[in-house]
N, C-alpha and C positions, 0 to 999 in steps of 0.2 A: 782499631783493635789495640788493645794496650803493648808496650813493648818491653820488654825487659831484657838486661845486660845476662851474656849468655858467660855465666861464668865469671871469669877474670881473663876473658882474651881479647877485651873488647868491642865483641861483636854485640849489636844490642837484634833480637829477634821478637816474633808476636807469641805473646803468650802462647797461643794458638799453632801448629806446626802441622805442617800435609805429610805424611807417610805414604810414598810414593809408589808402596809395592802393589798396590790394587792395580795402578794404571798398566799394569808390566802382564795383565791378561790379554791376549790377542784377541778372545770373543768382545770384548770393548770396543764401541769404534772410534774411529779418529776424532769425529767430530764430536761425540760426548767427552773425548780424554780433554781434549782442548779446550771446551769448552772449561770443564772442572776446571783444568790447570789457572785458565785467563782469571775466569771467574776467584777462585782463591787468591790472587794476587790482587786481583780489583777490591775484595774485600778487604785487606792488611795482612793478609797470610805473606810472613817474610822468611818462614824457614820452611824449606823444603828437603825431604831427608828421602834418599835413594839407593839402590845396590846395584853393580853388578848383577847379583842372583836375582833382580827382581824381575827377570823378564824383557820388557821391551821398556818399562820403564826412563830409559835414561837417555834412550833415542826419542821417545815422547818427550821428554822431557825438553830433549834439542830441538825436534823441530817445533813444538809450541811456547817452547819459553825464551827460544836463545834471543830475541831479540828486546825483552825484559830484562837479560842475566844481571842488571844494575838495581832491580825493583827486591829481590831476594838474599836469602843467605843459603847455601848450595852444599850438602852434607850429603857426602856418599861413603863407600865403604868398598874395602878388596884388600887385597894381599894374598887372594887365590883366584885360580881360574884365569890367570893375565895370558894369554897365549906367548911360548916364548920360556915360559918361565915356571920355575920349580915354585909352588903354594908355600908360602910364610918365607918369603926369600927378599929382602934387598929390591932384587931385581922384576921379582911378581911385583912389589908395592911401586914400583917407578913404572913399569912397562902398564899396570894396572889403571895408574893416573893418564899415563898419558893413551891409553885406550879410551877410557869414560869419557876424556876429554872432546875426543874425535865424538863421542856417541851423544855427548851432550852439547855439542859444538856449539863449545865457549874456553878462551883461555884460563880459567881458573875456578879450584873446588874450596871454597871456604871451609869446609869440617870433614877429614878425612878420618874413616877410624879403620880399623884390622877389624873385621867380622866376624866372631863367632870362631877367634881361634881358642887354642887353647892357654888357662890363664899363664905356663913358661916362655910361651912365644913371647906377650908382652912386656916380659923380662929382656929380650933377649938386646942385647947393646948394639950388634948389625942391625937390626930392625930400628931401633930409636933414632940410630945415627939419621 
Protein backbone atom coordinates (compact mmCIF):
# COMPACT_ATOMS: atom_id res chain seq x y z
CA UNK A 1 0.00 0.00 0.00
CA UNK A 2 1.57 3.24 -0.87
CA UNK A 3 2.75 5.45 1.99
CA UNK A 4 2.67 8.91 2.43
CA UNK A 5 4.33 11.59 4.91
CA UNK A 6 1.55 12.47 7.24
CA UNK A 7 1.99 16.16 7.32
CA UNK A 8 5.17 17.81 8.35
CA UNK A 9 5.71 15.63 11.76
CA UNK A 10 7.25 13.14 10.17
CA UNK A 11 5.30 10.33 10.59
CA UNK A 12 5.01 8.56 6.98
CA UNK A 13 1.17 6.47 7.08
CA UNK A 14 -0.82 4.35 4.14
CA UNK A 15 -2.71 6.20 1.95
CA UNK A 16 -5.39 4.10 3.15
CA UNK A 17 -6.35 4.52 7.11
CA UNK A 18 -8.90 2.15 9.44
CA UNK A 19 -11.49 4.30 11.46
CA UNK A 20 -11.68 2.37 14.42
CA UNK A 21 -15.27 3.37 15.66
CA UNK A 22 -17.26 0.40 13.98
CA UNK A 23 -15.07 -2.03 16.08
CA UNK A 24 -16.25 -0.27 19.42
CA UNK A 25 -19.96 -2.16 18.78
CA UNK A 26 -20.22 -4.97 21.26
CA UNK A 27 -22.86 -6.91 18.86
CA UNK A 28 -19.31 -7.45 16.87
CA UNK A 29 -17.38 -10.48 17.96
CA UNK A 30 -13.98 -10.81 19.06
CA UNK A 31 -13.02 -12.98 16.50
CA UNK A 32 -14.42 -11.04 13.52
CA UNK A 33 -12.73 -7.51 15.31
CA UNK A 34 -9.41 -9.32 15.28
CA UNK A 35 -9.59 -10.68 12.67
CA UNK A 36 -10.40 -7.07 10.65
CA UNK A 37 -7.74 -5.44 12.89
CA UNK A 38 -4.65 -8.38 11.94
CA UNK A 39 -5.95 -8.61 8.47
CA UNK A 40 -5.68 -4.58 7.85
CA UNK A 41 -2.24 -4.50 9.16
CA UNK A 42 -1.14 -7.64 7.13
CA UNK A 43 -2.44 -5.54 4.23
CA UNK A 44 -0.18 -2.10 4.72
CA UNK A 45 -2.94 -0.45 6.60
CA UNK A 46 -0.49 1.86 9.03
CA UNK A 47 -2.80 4.39 10.51
CA UNK A 48 -5.34 3.44 12.74
CA UNK A 49 -7.51 6.31 14.16
CA UNK A 50 -9.63 5.67 17.53
CA UNK A 51 -11.71 7.57 20.44
CA UNK A 52 -12.40 7.20 23.63
CA UNK A 53 -16.32 7.59 22.56
CA UNK A 54 -16.03 4.85 20.34
CA UNK A 55 -17.02 2.13 22.42
CA UNK A 56 -14.93 -0.82 23.08
CA UNK A 57 -12.80 0.29 20.40
CA UNK A 58 -9.64 0.91 22.06
CA UNK A 59 -9.50 -2.08 24.33
CA UNK A 60 -10.04 -4.18 20.89
CA UNK A 61 -7.69 -2.40 19.70
CA UNK A 62 -5.27 -3.54 22.92
CA UNK A 63 -5.94 -6.90 23.01
CA UNK A 64 -5.65 -7.61 19.22
CA UNK A 65 -2.98 -5.18 18.13
CA UNK A 66 -0.87 -4.50 21.13
CA UNK A 67 1.55 -6.93 20.19
CA UNK A 68 1.99 -5.15 16.53
CA UNK A 69 1.90 -1.62 18.31
CA UNK A 70 5.55 -1.14 16.12
CA UNK A 71 3.63 -2.33 12.70
CA UNK A 72 1.22 1.12 13.00
CA UNK A 73 0.62 4.74 13.53
CA UNK A 74 -1.90 4.94 16.65
CA UNK A 75 -4.37 8.32 16.57
CA UNK A 76 -6.72 8.68 19.18
CA UNK A 77 -8.62 11.36 20.65
CA UNK A 78 -10.20 12.91 24.47
CA UNK A 79 -9.92 15.65 26.40
CA UNK A 80 -13.42 14.72 27.79
CA UNK A 81 -14.87 11.87 29.55
CA UNK A 82 -11.21 11.23 31.42
CA UNK A 83 -12.68 9.90 34.85
CA UNK A 84 -11.12 12.26 37.46
CA UNK A 85 -11.32 15.23 35.57
CA UNK A 86 -13.35 18.30 34.47
CA UNK A 87 -13.79 17.86 30.10
CA UNK A 88 -11.41 20.42 28.16
CA UNK A 89 -9.02 20.52 31.25
CA UNK A 90 -5.26 20.15 31.38
CA UNK A 91 -5.86 17.48 33.54
CA UNK A 92 -8.90 15.44 31.35
CA UNK A 93 -6.08 15.59 28.35
CA UNK A 94 -3.16 13.87 30.69
CA UNK A 95 -5.54 11.71 32.87
CA UNK A 96 -7.30 10.74 29.23
CA UNK A 97 -3.92 9.59 27.60
CA UNK A 98 -2.99 7.78 30.22
CA UNK A 99 -6.31 6.04 30.47
CA UNK A 100 -6.38 4.98 26.57
CA UNK A 101 -3.14 3.93 27.26
CA UNK A 102 -4.09 1.34 29.96
CA UNK A 103 -7.11 0.25 27.31
CA UNK A 104 -4.85 0.14 24.48
CA UNK A 105 -2.19 -1.50 26.38
CA UNK A 106 0.77 -0.02 24.76
CA UNK A 107 3.14 2.85 26.03
CA UNK A 108 2.53 5.34 23.49
CA UNK A 109 -0.32 7.28 21.14
CA UNK A 110 1.42 8.69 18.08
CA UNK A 111 -1.63 11.35 16.97
CA UNK A 112 -3.64 12.73 19.77
CA UNK A 113 -6.32 15.39 19.00
CA UNK A 114 -9.21 17.22 21.32
CA UNK A 115 -12.44 15.85 19.84
CA UNK A 116 -15.25 17.64 18.80
CA UNK A 117 -14.55 20.55 21.23
CA UNK A 118 -15.44 23.70 20.65
CA UNK A 119 -13.39 25.80 18.14
CA UNK A 120 -12.17 28.54 21.79
CA UNK A 121 -11.10 25.48 23.51
CA UNK A 122 -8.37 25.02 20.91
CA UNK A 123 -7.37 28.47 21.43
CA UNK A 124 -6.86 27.98 24.80
CA UNK A 125 -2.81 28.22 26.06
CA UNK A 126 -3.42 25.48 29.20
CA UNK A 127 -4.53 23.07 26.78
CA UNK A 128 -1.44 23.59 24.20
CA UNK A 129 0.81 23.77 26.92
Amino acid sequence: MEQRDFGTTGLRVSALGLGAGQIGDAALTEEHVGTLLNRAVDRGVTLIDTARGYGLSEERIGRHLSYRRHDFILSSKGGYGADGADDWTPQAIRLGIEQALTRLRCDWIDIFHLHSCPADTLRREDLLG
